[in-house]
C-alpha angles and dihedrals in degrees: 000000000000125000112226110212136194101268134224103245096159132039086231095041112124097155139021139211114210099220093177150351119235087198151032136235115269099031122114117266126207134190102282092015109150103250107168153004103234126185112207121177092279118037144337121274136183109228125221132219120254098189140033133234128085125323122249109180113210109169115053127233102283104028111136101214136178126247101282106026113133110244087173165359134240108203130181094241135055093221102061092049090048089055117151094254098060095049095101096051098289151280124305116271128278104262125244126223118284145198105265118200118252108292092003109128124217111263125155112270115244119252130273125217112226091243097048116113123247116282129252125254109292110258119221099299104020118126113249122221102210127148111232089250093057083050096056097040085047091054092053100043092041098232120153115230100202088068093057134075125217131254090182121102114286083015089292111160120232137184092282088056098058098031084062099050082051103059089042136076103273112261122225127238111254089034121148112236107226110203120223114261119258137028116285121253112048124011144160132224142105079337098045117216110025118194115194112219120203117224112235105225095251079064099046092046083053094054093047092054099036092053083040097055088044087045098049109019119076103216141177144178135227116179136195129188106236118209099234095190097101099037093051083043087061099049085054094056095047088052103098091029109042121071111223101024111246102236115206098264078056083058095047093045089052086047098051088043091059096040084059101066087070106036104058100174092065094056087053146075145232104222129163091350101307142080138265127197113196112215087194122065104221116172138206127218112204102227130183121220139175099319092326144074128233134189106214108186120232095205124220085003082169093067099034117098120236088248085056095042091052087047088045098052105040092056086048099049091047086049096058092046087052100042101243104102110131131243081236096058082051103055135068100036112154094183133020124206119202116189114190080167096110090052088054099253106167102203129331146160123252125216120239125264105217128249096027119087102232145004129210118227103208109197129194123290106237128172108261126176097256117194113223134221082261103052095250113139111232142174108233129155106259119185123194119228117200114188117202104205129190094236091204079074113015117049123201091273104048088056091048096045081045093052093047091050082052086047099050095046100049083041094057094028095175083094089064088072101055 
């Protein structure tokens, strides 16, 4: 027998949905064999075997699950992965360990119908149902589980559950929960009209990072205005010589590779109260899909050339529209650039993508009156580049001496070549 796990799709996973199985239990399983659709934080993913035998499915479509939970078996006979108990989509999933109130033992939690509505807060003693995620999240917003209770399958309680009670006004124990009036979908009132839109889970996963990286990380912005002449003059030039053509977000990826060579704090992270330093630049592009936003990695962009990093980012760009974009184009990303400039954005601050110590907000370059060392008034394109940086890393100068080494590369673009 093999245990199947929840598996690490994603550097930054910490927890999984199961969207969908791809089999069911009893049929024969072989190594890459499709197993399972599986939603991470920052994509869905279909999961491959790595062993052969029969499937026993053990967690059920929707579960939200941690990294090493086992989802699954794989046992030597069809019969015994068919068994009765697993006929309607399995059993629910082993339990982790959980926090258990002072003097409670451990014993196993009784079992909740589907239908059964979600639990109270738990009461002194009483076991909690909390992911390890939820736990952690809990610790650094200092939110007391014991007040919440879960959204998660069988009243677990998961990350969403305690980044909302964060953001809101504590509850105390004992509490009545008031519900909202009307009926969700359409409604009337001062707004008039009111549509409920449900949230697809790529989307739910989004909000929960996104609140979680404003809520734990300390971050703050320093900006420069960039003088784009040369680097658009340089496109210009590559145009009838560089297939594909390098577009100017090709440029600044190129640039921010190269700036962090030198500046090791801001291809790095603060995690579990120490630091890393990355020896390899991996960057991040910011891409919009179909109602979502995904983070592809171009990897060693400092030692790509601009012909490879076009190449790189267009197939990558086309993969996350389509949907096929890998687990493996998603992970190991040390520095994420967003540009908002072809929509016209001026100028805007990026959020954080956790664990990576800082993000760069590219805006739109727009001709501008620049005044020269000379004094001379001239009409040149400025952009304006705004880095988000984790504080706990990256202090108010390292960020200002990383933005002027941008600046001076995508200046004096000829660098970009070597």
């Amino acid at each position: 027998m093999t245990d199947v796990i929840m598996p690490r799709l994603s550097d930054s996973m910490e927890e999984g949905t199961i969207i969908k199985w791809l089999k069911r239990s009893g049929d024969a399983v072989a190594i890459g064999d499709a197993l399972a659709d599986i939603e991470t934080d920052k994509a869905t993913v279909t999961y491959e075997a790595d062993g052969d035998g029969y499937l026993q499915i053990i967690a059920r479509e929707g579960d939200t699950l941690a990294i090493g939970v086992t989802i699954a078996r794989l046992l030597a006979d069809a019969e015994s992965a068919a068994a009765p108990e697993q006929a309607n989509g399995g059993a629910s999933a082993a339990p982790e360990p959980e926090l258990v109130g002072v003097g409670a033992p451990a014993e196993p939690a009784a079992a909740v119908a589907p239908s059964a509505p979600a639990p109270a807060p738990a009461s002194p003693g009483q076991r909690l149902k909390a992911s390890p995620v939820a736990r952690r999240i809990a610790v650094e917003l200092g939110v007391d589980l014991a007040l919440l209770s879960g959204t998660g399958p069988d009243g677990r309680i998961v990350k969403a559950d305690v980044i909302a009670a964060g953001s809101a006004p504590a509850p105390h124990a004992g509490d009545a929960v008031v519900p909202a009036a009307g009926a969700p979908g359409e409604g009337t009132g001062a707004k008039g009209a009111v549509t409920v839109v449900e949230l697809s889970r790529t989307q739910q996963l989004i909000a929960r990072r996104m609140a979680s990286a404003k809520a734990t990380v300390p971050e703050f912005q320093v900006s420069v205005e960039v003088d784009a002449e040369a680097a658009l003059e340089l496109r210009e030039q590559l145009r009838n010589t560089a297939s594909p053509l390098p577009s100017l977000n090709d440029l600044i990826v190129k640039a921010c590779a190269l700036a962090l060579r030198q500046h090791q704090q801001v291809n790095g992270a603060y995690v579990d109260g120490h630091f890393e330093l990355y020896s390899r630049v991996n960057i991040g592009v910011a891409v919009a899909g179909e109602g979502t936003l995904v983070v592809p990695t171009v990897f060693d962009a400092d030692v790509k050339s601009l012909v490879e990093i076009a190449a790189q980012t267009r197939a990558l760009a086309s993969q996350v529209r389509d949907g096929s974009v890998s687990p493996a184009d998603l992970a190991g990303g040390t520095f994420t650039v967003s540009n908002l400039g072809m929509l016209g954005v001026a100028r805007f601050t990026a959020v954080i993508n956790p664990p990576q110590a800082a993000i760069l907000a590219v805006g739109a370059a727009s001709p501008r009156a620049v005044v020269g060392s000379d004094g001379a008034i001239s009409v040149r394109r400025v952009m304006e580049l705004t880095l988000s940086a984790d504080h706990r890393i990256v202090y108010g100068a390292d960020g200002a001496e990383f933005l002027a080494s941008v600046r001076k590369r995508l200046e004096r673009p000829a660098v970009l070549l070597l």
